[in-house]
C-alpha positions in Angstrom: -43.0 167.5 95.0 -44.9 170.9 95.1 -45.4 170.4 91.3 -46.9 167.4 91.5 -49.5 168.7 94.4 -50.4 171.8 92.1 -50.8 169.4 89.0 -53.1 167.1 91.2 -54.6 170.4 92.3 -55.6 171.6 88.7 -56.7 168.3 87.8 -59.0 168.4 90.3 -60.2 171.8 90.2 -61.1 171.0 86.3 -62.8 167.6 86.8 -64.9 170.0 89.2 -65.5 172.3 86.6 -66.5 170.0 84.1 -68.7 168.0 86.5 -71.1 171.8 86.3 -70.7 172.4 83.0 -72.2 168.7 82.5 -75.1 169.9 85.1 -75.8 172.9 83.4 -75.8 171.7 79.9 -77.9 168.4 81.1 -80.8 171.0 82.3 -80.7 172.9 78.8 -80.8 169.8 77.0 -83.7 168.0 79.2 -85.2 171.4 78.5 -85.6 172.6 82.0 -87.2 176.2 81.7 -88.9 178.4 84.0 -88.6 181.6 86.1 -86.1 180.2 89.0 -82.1 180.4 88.9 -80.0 177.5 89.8 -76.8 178.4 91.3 -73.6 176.5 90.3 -69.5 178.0 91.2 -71.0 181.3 92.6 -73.2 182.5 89.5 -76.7 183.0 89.7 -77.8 181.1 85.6 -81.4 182.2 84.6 -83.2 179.1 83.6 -83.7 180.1 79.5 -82.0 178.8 77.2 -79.6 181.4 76.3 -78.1 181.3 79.4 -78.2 177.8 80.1 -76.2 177.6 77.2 -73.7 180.0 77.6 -72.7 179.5 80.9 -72.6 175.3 80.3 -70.0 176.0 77.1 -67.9 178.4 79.3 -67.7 176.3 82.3 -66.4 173.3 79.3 -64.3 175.6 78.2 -62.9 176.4 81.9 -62.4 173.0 83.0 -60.5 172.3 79.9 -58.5 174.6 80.7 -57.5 173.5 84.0 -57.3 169.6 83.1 -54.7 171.0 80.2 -52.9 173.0 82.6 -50.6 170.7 83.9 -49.3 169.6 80.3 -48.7 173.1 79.7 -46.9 174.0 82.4 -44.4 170.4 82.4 -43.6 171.3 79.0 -42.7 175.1 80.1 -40.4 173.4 83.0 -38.8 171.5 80.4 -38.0 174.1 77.9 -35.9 175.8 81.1 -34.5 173.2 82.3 -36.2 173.2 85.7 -36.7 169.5 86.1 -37.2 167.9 89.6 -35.0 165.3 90.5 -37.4 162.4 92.0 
């Protein structure tokens, strides 16, 4: 069962993710420039290109990360033979 929560967990946690990588790659793509910062998971991203940019493809990157997670760590569970019994 505790599995199962921190699956739910990760899955979550990367939809989350995702969901600000979208938002900041959106803005660079509508071509939203100027002098402000927008603030998305606790990092201040200049509004220029470069950093819109960069900070969009690692927050994709991220939430990947998390939403493969789970898969990962079932298959490592397996391979040792640490299955729950339902």
């Amino acid at each position: 069962m505790k599995w199962k929560i921190i699956n739910v967990l990760l899955l979550a946690l990367g939809g989350y993710v995702l969901y600000n990588a979208y938002d900041v790659l959106a803005g660079f793509l509508a071509g939203v420039r100027g002098t402000v910062v927008i603030y998305r998971l606790g990092f201040e991203i200049p509004l220029n290109d470069q950093s819109l940019l960069g900070y969009g493809l690692f927050f994709a990157v991220l939430g990947a990360l998390f939403l493969l997670a789970p898969i990962f760590v079932n298959r490592l569970r397996v391979r040792r033979g640490v299955v729950e019994k339902v």
